[in-house]
C-alpha positions as CSV (number, residue, x, y, z in Angstrom):
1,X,-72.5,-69.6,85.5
2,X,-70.8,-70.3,82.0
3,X,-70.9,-66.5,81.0
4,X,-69.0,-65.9,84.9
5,X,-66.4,-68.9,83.7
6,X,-66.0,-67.6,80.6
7,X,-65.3,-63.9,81.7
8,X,-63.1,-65.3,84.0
9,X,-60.5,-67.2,81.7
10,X,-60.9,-63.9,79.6
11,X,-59.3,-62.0,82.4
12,X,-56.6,-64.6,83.3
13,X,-55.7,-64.1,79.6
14,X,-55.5,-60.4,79.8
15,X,-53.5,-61.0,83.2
16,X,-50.7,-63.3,81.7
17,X,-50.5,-61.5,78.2
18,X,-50.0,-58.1,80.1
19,X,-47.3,-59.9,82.5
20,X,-45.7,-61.7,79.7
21,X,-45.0,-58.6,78.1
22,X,-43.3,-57.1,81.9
23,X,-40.7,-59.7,81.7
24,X,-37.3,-59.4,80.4
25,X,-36.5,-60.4,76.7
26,X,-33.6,-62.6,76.4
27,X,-31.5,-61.0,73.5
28,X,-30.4,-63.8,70.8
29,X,-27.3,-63.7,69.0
30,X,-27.0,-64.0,64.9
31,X,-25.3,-67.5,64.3
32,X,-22.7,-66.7,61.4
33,X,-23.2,-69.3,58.3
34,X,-19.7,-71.7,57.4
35,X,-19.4,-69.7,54.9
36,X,-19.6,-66.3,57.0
37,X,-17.4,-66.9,59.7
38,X,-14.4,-68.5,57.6
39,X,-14.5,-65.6,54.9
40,X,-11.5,-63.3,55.6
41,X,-11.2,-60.5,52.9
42,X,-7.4,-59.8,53.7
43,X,-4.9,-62.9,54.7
44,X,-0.9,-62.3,55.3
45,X,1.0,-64.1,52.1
46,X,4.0,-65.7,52.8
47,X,6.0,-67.3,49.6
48,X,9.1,-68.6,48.3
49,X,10.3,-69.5,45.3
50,X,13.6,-71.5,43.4
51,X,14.1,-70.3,39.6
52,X,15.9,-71.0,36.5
53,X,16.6,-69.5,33.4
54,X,17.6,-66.6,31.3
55,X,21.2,-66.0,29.6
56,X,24.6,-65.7,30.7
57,X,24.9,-62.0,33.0
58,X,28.3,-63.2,33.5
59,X,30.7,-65.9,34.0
60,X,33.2,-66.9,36.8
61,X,36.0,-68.9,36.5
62,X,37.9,-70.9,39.5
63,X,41.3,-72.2,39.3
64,X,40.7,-75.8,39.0
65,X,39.6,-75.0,35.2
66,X,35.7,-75.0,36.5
67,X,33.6,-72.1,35.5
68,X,30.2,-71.2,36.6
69,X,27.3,-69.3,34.9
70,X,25.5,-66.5,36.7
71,X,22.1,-66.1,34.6
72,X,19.5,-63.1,34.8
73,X,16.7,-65.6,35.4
74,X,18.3,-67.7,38.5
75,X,17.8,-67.3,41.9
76,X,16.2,-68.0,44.9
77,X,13.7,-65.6,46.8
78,X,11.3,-65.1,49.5
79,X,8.4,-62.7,49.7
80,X,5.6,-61.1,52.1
81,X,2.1,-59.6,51.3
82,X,-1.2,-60.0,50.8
83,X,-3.9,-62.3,49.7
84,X,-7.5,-60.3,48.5
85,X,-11.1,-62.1,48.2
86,X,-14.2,-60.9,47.8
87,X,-17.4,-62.2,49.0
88,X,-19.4,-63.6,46.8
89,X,-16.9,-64.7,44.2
90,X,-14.9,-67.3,46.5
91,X,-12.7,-68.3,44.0
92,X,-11.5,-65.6,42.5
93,X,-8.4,-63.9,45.4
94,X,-6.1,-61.2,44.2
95,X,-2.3,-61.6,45.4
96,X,0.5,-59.0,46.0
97,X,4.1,-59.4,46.9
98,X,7.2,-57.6,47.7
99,X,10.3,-59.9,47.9
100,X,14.2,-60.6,47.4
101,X,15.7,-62.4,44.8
102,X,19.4,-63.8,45.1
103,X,22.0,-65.4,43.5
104,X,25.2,-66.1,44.2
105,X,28.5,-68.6,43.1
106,X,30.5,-71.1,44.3
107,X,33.6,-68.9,44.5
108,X,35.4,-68.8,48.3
109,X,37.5,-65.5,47.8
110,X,34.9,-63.2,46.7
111,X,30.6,-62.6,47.2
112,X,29.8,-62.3,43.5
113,X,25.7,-62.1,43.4
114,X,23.1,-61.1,41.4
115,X,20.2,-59.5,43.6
116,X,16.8,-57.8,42.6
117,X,13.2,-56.7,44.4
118,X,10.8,-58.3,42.8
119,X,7.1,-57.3,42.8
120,X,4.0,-59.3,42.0
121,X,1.0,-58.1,41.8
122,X,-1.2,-61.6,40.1
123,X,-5.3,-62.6,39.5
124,X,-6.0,-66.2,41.0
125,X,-8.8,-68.6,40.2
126,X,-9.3,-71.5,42.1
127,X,-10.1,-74.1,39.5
128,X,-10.8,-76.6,42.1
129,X,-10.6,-76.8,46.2
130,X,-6.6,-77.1,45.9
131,X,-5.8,-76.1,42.5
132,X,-4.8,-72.3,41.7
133,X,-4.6,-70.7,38.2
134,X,-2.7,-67.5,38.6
135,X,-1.7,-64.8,35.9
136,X,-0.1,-61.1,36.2
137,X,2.7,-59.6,36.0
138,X,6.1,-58.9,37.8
139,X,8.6,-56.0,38.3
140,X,12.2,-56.4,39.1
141,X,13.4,-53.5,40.8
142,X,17.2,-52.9,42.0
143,X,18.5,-55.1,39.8
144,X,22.4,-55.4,40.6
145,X,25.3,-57.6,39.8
146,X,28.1,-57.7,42.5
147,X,31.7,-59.0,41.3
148,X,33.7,-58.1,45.1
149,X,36.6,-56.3,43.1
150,X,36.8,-59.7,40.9
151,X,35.4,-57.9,37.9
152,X,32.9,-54.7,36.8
153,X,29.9,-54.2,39.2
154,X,26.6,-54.2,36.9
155,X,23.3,-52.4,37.5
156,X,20.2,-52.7,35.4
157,X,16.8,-51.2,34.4
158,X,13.8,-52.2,36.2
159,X,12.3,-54.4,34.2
160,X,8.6,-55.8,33.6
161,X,6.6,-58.7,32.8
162,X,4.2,-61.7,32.6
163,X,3.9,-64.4,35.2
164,X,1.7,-67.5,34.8
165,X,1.5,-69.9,37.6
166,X,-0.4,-73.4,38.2
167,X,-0.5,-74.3,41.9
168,X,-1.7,-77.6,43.7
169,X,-2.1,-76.7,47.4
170,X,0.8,-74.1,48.1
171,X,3.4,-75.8,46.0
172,X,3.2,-74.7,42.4
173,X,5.0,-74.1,39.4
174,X,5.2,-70.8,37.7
175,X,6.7,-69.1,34.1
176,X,8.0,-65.6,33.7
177,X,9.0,-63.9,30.9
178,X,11.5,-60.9,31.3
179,X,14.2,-58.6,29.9
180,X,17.0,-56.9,31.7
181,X,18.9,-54.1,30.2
182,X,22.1,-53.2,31.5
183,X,24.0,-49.5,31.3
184,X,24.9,-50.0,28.0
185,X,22.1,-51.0,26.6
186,X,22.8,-54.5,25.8
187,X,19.9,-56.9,26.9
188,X,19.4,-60.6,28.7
189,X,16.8,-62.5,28.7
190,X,15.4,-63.0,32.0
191,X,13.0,-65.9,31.3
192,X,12.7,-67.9,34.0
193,X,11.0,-71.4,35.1
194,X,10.2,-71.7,38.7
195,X,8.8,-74.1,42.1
196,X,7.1,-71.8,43.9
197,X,5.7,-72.3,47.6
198,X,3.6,-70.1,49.1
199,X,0.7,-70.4,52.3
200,X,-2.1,-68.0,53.9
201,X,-2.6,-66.6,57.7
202,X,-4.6,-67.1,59.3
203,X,-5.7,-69.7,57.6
204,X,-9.6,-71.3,56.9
C-alpha cells in the first residue's frame, strides 16, 4: 500500500509540474534605479547674464553736460543650448551656448549700441549638490558698434577667450577675459565681471 501511495504522489507531481509549465508566464518589467530614471544625457540650457567691464569703445555726450561711457565689456545677454552629462561621472556636465549681448545708452534721439554673439562652449564640476565650478572659453562673434548717424559706426574682430564661473544653484558669478580689435587695429580690453543665471529642462 505505501509503494501504491507513493507512486501515486509521484504522478500528481509529474501532473502539476507538466501543467505548471502549460500556463501563461506573466512578463515582469525592469524597475529603473533613482539614479537611472533621473539621468538625462542632453537637457535644453537656458541662461542670462548682466556684465561689467572693459575700456572705453566710445563716449556719448548729452546736452545737460552728462556723458556716458559705452565699454567693450558691458552688456546684458540671454542665451540657448545645451547641457551634456555622462553616465557614470555625474558631476562632471559639459555646457554650450549661443546668445546676444547688448548694450545700449541713455541718449533719446539716437539707438547707439554695442551688440555681439557670443559663444560658450565651458567644462562644469559639480563641487557639491548646488555648487558649479565652470571653466572654458568664449567667442564674440559680430561684434558691432552702432552710433544712429551721431558718430562713426564700428565693427570688430571676433575675438576669443577664457571664462571662469562659480555657481550656487543657477545664480552664479563669472570672469572673462577678452580683447577686441577694431578696423584699425587699435585694441580694448573686453574684460568683464559678470551675475550670471542660468536653469536646465526638463529638469531632475
Amino acid at each position: 500500500m505505501t509503494k501504491s501511495f507513493l507512486l501515486t504522489c509521484l504522478g500528481i507531481g509529474c501532473l502539476y509540474q507538466v501543467h505548471a509549465q502549460d500556463l501563461p508566464q506573466e512578463a515582469t518589467v525592469p524597475v529603473a534605479t533613482p539614479s537611472e530614471s533621473t539621468y538625462k544625457p542632453v537637457r535644453l540650457l537656458l541662461g542670462g547674464a548682466l556684465e561689467l567691464g572693459g575700456d572705453n569703445v566710445a563716449k556719448v555726450y548729452f546736452t545737460n553736460g552728462q556723458d556716458q561711457s559705452v565699454k567693450a565689456g558691458q552688456g546684458g545677454s540671454v542665451s540657448v543650448g545645451a547641457q551634456f552629462q555622462f553616465k557614470g561621472i555625474d558631476r562632471l556636465l559639459l555646457r554650450t551656448t549661443v546668445g546676444y549681448k547688448y548694450l545700449t545708452t541713455q541718449a533719446d534721439n539716437a539707438h547707439i549700441r554695442l551688440t555681439r554673439v557670443p559663444i560658450h562652449l565651458t567644462a562644469n564640476w559639480m563641487a557639491h549638490k548646488n555648487v558649479r565650478l565652470g571653466a572654458g572659453l568664449v567667442t564674440h562673434q559680430a561684434i558691432k558698434f552702432h552710433a544712429d548717424g551721431i558718430g562713426d559706426n564700428m565693427t570688430f574682430d571676433a575675438a576669443t577667450g577664457p571664462v571662469f564661473e562659480v555657481a550656487y544653484r543657477g545664480i552664479g558669478l563669472s570672469y572673462t577675459a577678452m580683447t577686441y580689435k577694431d578696423q584699425t587695429n587699435h585694441t580694448y580690453s573686453a574684460n568683464a565681471i559678470g551675475l550670471t543665471v542660468s536653469g536646465v529642462l526638463p529638469k531632475r
